[in-house]
ROSETOR-493778 format. One record per residue: residue in one letter; x, y, z of N, C-alpha, C in turn. Coordinates in Angstrom, 3 decimals, m for minus. Layout:
BEGIN
(r "A"; (X; Y; Z); (X; Y; Z); (X; Y; Z))
...
This chain:
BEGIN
(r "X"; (9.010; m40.091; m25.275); (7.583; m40.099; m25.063); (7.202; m38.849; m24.280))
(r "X"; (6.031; m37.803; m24.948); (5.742; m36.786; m24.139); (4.209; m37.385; m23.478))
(r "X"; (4.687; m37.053; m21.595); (3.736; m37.444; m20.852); (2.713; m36.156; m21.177))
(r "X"; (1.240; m35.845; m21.051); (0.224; m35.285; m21.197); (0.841; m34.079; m19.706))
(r "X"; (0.421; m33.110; m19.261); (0.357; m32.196; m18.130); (m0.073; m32.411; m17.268))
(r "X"; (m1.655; m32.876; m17.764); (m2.583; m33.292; m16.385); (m2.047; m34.668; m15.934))
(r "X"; (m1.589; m35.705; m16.411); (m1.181; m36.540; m16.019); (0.260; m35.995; m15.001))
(r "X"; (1.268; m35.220; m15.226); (1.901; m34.771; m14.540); (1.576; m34.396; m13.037))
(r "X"; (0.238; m33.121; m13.590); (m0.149; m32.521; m12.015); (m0.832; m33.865; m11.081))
(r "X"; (m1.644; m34.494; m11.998); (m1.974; m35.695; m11.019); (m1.340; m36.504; m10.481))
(r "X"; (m0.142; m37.121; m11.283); (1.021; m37.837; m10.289); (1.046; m37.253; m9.556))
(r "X"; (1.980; m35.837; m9.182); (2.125; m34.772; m8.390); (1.617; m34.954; m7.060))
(r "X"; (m0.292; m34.810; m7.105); (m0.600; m35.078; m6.132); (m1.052; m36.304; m5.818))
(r "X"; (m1.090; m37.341; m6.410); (m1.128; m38.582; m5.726); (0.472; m38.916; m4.994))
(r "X"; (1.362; m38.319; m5.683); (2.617; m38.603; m4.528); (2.378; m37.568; m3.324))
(r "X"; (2.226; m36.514; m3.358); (1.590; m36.098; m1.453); (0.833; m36.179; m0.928))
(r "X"; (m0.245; m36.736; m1.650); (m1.242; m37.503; m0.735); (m0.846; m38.882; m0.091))
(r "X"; (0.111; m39.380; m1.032); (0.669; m41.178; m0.237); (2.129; m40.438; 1.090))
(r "X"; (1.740; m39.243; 0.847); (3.240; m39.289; 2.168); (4.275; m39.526; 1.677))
(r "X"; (4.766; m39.892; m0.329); (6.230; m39.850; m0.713); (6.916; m39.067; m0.756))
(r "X"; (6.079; m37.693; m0.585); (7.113; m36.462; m0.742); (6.365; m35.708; 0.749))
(r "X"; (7.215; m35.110; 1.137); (6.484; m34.230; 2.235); (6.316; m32.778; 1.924))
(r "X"; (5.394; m31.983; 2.487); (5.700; m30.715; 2.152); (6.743; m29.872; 2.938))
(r "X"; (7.345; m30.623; 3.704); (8.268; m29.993; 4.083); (9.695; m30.013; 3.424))
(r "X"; (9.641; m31.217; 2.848); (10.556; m31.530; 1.773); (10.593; m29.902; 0.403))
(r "X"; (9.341; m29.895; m0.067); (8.983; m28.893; m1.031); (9.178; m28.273; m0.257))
(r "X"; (9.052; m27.425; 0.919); (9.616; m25.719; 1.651); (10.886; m25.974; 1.857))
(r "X"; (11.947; m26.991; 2.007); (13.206; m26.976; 2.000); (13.743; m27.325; 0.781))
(r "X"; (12.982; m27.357; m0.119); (13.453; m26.997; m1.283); (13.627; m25.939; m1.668))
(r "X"; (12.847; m24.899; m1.541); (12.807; m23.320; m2.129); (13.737; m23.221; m0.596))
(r "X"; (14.074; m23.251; 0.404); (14.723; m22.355; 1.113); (15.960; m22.972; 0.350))
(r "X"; (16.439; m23.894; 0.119); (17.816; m24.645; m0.590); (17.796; m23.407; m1.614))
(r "X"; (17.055; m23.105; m2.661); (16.650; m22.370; m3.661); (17.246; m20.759; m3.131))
(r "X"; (16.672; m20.159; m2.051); (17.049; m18.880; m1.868); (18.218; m19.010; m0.480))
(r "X"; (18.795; m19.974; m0.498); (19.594; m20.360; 0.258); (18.937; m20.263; 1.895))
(r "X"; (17.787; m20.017; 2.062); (17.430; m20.296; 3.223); (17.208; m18.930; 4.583))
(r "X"; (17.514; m17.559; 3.605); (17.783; m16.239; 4.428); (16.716; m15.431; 3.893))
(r "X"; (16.115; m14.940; 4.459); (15.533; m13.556; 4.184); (16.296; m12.398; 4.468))
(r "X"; (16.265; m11.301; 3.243); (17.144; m10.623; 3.322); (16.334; m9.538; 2.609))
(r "X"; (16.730; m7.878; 3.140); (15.639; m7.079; 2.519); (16.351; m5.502; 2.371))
(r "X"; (16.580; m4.614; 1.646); (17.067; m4.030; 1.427); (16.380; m2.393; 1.706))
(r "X"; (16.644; m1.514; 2.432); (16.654; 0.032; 2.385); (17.025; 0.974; 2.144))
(r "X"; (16.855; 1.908; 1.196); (16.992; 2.769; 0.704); (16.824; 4.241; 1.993))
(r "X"; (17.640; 3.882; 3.159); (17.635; 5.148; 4.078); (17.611; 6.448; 3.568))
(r "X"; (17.433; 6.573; 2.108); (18.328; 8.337; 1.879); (16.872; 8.850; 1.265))
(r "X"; (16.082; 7.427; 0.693); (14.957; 7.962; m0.309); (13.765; 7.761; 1.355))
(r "X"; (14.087; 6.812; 2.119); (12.856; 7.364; 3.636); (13.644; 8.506; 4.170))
(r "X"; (14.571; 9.243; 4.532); (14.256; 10.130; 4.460); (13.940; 11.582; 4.067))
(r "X"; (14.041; 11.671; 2.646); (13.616; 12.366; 1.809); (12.214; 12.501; 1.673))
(r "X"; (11.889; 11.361; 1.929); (10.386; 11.096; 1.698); (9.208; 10.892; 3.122))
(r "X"; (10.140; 10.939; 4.156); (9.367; 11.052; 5.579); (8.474; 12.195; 5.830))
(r "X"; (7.749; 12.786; 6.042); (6.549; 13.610; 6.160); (7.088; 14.275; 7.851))
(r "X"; (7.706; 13.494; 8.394); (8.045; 14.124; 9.795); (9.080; 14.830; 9.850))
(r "X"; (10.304; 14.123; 8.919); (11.468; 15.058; 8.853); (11.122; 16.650; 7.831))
(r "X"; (9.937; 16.122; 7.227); (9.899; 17.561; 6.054); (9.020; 18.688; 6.899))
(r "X"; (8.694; 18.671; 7.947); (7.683; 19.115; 8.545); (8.499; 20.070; 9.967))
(r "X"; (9.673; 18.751; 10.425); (10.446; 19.485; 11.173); (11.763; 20.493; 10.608))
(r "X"; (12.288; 20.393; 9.544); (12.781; 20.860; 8.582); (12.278; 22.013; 8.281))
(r "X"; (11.108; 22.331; 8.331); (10.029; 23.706; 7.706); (10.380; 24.540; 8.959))
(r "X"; (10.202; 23.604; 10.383); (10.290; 24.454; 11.555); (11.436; 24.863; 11.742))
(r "X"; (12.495; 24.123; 11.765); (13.816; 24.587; 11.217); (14.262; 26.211; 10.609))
(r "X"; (13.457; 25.845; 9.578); (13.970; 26.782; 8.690); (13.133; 28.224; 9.061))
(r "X"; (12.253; 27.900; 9.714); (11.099; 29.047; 9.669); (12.107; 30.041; 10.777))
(r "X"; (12.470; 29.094; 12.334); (13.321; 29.773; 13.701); (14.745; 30.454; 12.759))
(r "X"; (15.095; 30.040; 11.515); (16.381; 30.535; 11.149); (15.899; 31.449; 10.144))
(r "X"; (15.104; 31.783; 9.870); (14.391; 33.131; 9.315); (14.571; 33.868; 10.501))
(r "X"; (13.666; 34.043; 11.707); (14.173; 34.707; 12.686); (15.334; 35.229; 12.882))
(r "X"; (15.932; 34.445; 13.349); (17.300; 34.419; 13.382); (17.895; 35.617; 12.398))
(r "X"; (17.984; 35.001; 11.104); (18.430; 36.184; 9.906); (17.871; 37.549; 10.193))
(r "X"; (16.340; 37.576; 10.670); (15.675; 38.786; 10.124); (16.372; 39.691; 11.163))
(r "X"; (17.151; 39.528; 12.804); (17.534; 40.047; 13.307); (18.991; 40.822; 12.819))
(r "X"; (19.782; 39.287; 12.673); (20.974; 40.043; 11.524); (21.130; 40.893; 10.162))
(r "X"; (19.514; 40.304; 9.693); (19.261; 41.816; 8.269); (19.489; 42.679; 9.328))
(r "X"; (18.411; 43.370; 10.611); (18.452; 44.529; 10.847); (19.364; 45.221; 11.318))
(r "X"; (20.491; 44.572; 11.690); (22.356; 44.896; 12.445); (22.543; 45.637; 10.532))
(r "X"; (22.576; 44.214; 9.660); (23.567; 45.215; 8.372); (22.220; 45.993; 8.011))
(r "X"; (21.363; 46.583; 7.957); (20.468; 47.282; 7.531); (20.710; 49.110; 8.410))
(r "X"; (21.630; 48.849; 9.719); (21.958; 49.647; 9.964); (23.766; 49.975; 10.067))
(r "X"; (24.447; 49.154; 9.678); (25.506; 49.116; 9.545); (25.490; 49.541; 7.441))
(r "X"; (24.519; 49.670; 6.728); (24.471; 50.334; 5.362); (24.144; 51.720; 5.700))
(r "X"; (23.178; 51.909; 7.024); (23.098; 53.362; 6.712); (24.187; 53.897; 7.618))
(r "X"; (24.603; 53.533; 8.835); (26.504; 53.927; 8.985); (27.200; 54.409; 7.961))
(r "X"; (27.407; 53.550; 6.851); (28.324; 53.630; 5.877); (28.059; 54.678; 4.772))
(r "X"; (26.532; 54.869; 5.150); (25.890; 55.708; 3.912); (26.364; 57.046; 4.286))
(r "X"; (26.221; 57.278; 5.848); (26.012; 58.349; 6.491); (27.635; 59.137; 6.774))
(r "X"; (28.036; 58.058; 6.792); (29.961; 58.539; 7.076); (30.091; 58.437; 5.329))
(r "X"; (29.832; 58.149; 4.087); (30.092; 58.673; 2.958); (29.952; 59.801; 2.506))
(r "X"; (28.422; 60.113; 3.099); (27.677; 61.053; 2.228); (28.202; 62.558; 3.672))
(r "X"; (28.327; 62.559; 5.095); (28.105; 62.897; 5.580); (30.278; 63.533; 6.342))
(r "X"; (30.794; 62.765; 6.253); (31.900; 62.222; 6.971); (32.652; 63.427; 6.842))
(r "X"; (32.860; 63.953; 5.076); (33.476; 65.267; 5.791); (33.726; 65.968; 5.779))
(r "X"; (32.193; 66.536; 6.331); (31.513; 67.701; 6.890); (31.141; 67.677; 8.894))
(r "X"; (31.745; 66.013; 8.937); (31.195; 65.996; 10.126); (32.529; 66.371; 11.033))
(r "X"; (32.264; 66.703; 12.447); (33.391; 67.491; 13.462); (34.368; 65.660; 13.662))
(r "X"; (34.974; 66.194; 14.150); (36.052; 64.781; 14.185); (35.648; 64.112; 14.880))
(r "X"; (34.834; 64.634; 15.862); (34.414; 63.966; 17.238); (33.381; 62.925; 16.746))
(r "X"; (31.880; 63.637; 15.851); (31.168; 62.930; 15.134); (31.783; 61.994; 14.809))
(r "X"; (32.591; 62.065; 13.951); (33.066; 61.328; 13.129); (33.701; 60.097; 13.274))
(r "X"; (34.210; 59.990; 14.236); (35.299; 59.290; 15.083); (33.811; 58.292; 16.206))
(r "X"; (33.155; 58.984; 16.563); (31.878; 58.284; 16.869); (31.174; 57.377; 15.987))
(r "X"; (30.588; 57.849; 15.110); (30.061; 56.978; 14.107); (30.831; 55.647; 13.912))
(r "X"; (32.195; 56.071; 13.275); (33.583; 55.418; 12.669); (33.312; 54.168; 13.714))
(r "X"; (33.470; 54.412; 15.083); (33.310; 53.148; 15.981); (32.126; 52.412; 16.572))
(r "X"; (30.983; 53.368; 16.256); (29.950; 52.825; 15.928); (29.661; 51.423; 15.264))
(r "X"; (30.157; 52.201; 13.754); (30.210; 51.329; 12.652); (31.319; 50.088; 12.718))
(r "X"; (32.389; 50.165; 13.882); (33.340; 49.135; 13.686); (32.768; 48.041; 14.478))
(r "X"; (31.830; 48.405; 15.454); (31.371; 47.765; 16.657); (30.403; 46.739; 16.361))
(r "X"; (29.495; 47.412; 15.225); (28.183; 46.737; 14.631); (28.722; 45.802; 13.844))
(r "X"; (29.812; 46.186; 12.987); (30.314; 44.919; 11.760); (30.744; 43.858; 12.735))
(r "X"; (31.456; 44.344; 13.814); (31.982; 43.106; 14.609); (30.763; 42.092; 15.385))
(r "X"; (30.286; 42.909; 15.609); (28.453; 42.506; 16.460); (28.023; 41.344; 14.955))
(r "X"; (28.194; 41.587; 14.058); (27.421; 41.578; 12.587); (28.344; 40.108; 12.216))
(r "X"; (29.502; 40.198; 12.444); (30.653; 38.993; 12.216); (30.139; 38.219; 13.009))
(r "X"; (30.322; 38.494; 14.326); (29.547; 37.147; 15.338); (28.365; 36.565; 15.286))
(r "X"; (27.752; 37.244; 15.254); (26.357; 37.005; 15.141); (25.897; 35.903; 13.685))
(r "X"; (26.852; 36.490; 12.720); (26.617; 35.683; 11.558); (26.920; 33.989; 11.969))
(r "X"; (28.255; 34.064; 12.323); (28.662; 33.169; 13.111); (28.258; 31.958; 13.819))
(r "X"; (27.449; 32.725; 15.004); (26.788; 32.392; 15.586); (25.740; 31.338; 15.121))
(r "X"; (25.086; 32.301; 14.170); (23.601; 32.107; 13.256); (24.291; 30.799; 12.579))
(r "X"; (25.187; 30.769; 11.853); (26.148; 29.408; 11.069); (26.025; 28.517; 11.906))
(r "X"; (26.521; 28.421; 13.210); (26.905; 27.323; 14.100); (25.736; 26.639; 14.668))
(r "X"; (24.748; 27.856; 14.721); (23.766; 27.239; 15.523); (22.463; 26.350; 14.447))
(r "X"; (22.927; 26.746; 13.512); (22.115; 26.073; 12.421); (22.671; 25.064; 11.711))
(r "X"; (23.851; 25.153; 11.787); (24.425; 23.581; 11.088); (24.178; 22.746; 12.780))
(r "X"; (24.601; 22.989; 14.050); (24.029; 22.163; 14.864); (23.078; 21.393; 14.888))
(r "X"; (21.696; 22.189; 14.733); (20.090; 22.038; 14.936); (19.895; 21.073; 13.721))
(r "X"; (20.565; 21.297; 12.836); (20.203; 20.305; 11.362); (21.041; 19.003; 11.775))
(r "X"; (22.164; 18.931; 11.930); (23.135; 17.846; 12.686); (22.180; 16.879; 13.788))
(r "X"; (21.257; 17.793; 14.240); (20.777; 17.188; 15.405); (19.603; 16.544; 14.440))
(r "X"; (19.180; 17.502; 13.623); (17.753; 16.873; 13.043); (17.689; 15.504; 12.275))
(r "X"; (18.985; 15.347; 11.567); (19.301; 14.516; 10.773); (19.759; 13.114; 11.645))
(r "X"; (20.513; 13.398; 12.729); (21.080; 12.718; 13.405); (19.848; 11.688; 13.753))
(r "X"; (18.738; 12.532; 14.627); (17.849; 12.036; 15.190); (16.635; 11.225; 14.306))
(r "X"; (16.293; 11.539; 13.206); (15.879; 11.107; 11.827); (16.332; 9.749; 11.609))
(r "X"; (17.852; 9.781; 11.415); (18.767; 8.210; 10.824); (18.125; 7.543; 12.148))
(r "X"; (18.154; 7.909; 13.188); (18.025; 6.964; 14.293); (16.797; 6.507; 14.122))
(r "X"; (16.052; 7.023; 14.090); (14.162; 6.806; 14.219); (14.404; 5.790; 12.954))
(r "X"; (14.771; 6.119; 12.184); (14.745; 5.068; 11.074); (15.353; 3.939; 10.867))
(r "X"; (16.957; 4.139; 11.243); (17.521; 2.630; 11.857); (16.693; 2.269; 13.129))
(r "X"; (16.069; 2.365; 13.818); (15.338; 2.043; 14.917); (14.342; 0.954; 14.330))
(r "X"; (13.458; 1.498; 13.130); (12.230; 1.122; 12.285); (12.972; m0.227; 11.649))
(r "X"; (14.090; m0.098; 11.274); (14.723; m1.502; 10.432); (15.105; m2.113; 11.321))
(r "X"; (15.536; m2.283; 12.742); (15.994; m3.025; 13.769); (14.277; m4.286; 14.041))
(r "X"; (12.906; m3.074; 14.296); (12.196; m3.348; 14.259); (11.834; m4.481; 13.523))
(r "X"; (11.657; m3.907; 12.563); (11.014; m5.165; 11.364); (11.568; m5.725; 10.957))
(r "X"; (13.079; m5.890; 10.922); (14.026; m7.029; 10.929); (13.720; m8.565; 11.842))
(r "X"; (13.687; m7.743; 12.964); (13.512; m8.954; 14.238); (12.120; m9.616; 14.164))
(r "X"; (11.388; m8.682; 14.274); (9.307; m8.625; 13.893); (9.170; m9.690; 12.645))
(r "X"; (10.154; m9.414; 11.316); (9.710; m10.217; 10.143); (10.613; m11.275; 10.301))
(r "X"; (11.506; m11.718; 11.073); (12.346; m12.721; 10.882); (13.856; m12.250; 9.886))
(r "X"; (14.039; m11.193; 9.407); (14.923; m10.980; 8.249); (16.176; m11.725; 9.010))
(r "X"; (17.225; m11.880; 8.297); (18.258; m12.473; 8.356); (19.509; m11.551; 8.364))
(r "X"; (18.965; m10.537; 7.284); (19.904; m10.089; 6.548); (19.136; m8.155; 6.292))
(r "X"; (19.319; m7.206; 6.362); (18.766; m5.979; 5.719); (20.154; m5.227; 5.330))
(r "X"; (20.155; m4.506; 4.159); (21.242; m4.115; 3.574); (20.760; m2.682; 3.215))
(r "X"; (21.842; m1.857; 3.012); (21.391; m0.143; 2.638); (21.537; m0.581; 1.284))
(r "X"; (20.035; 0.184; 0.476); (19.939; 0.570; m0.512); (20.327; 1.305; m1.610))
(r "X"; (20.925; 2.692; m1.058); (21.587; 3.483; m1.579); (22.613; 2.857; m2.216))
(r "X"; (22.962; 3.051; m3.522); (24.172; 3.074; m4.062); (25.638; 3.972; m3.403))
(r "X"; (24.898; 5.120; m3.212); (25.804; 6.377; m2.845); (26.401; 5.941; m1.272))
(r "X"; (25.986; 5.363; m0.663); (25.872; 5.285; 1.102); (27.709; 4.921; 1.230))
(r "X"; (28.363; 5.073; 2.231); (29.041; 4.379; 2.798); (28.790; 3.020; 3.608))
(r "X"; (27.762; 3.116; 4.314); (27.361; 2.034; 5.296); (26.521; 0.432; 3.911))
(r "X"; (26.882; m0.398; 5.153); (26.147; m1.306; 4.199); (24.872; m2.423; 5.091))
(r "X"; (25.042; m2.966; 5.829); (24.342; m3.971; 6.628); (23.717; m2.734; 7.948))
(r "X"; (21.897; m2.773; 7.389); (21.773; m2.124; 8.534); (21.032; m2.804; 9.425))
(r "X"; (21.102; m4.341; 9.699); (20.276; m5.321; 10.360); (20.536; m6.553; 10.117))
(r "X"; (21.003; m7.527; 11.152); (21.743; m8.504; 11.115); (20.691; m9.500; 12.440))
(r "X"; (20.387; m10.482; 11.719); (20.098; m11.702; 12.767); (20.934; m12.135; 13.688))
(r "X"; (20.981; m12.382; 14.965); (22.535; m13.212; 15.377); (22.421; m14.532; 15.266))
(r "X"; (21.622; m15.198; 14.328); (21.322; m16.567; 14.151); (22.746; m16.629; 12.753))
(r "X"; (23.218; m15.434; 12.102); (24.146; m15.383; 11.155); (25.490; m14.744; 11.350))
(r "X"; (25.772; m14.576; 12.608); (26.726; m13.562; 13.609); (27.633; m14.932; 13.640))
(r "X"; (29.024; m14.825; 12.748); (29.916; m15.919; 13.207); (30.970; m15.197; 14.038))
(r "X"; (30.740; m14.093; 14.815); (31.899; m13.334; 15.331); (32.380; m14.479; 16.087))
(r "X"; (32.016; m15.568; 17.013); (32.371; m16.279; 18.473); (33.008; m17.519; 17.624))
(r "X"; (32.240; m17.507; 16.550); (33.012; m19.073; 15.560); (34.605; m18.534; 15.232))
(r "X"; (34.527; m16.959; 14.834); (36.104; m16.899; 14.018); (36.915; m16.818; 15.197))
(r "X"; (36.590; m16.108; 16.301); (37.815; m15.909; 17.520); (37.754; m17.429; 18.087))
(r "X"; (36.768; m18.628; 18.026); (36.893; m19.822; 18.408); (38.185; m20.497; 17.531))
(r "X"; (38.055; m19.825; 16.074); (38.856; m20.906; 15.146); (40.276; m19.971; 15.368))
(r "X"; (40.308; m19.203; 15.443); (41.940; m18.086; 16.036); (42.192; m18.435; 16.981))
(r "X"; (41.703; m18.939; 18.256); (42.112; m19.298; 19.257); (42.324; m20.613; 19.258))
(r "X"; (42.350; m21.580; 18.401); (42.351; m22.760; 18.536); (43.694; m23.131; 17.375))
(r "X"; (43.997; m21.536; 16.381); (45.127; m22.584; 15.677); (46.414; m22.722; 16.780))
């Protein structure tokens, strides 16, 4: 026998209006359903790709390491005309010249080595730092709205990531249950 629909929805609510079903019954049903966790997933690599603060400090970044370079162009910009000058010049020049320049030119490449160096170290630092400080602000933001929304559970998004759980309830923390059940065999 097929019952009609509306007859359905109306049983329906004549059973929660008599108090046979509760609605709390129906919300512990769907939590039974999603097992009862909120759980929410981030994609850390696409916020920060897509942060407006990191792309902004990044520009500044890059702008101080222009500096930076434009000083070391002007070391090899004169360490080419050294080389030009002891080619075109070297020998015709007195030994003494010559021997001057020669260490001139050994002094600047070495000046020119460090400095490059330098310029390397101090810029993979500053980015190390930028990035560093970035993940934080942003795991900071998921600590946030983890606790704020109730989550249970927040997981990294990325496929690519190493890391996986970046926000954990301690309402789901069995660390004290497993060293309880190790200490007790």
């Amino acid at each position: 026998m097929r019952v009609p629909v509306r007859f359905v929805v109306v049983g329906v609510a004549i059973i929660l209006a008599a108090g046979l079903v509760s609605p709390v019954f129906v919300s512990a049903q769907n939590a039974e359903m999603t097992g009862g966790y909120k759980i929410g997933v981030v994609d850390r690599k696409e916020v920060f790709d897509n942060l407006e603060q990191q792309q902004r400090q990044y520009q500044e970044l890059q702008r101080e390491m222009e500096e930076m370079q434009a000083e070391i162009d002007r070391l090899s910009e004169r360490i080419e005309a050294d080389q030009q000058r002891l080619r075109l010049e070297g020998p015709t020049m007195s030994p003494a010249d010559r021997e001057e320049l020669e260490a001139r030119l050994s002094s600047n490449l070495n000046q020119y080595q460090a400095e490059f160096q330098r310029l390397q170290l101090e810029v993979d630092t500053r980015f190390s730092r930028l990035v560093r400080r970035i993940r934080e602000q942003i795991d900071e933001a998921v600590q946030e709205i983890g606790a704020q929304e109730n989550f249970h559970l927040i997981l990294e998004g990325d496929p690519r990531s190493q890391s996986g759980v970046l926000y954990y309830s301690s309402t789901i923390d069995l660390t004290s249950r497993v060293l309880t059940a190790l200490e007790n065999r």
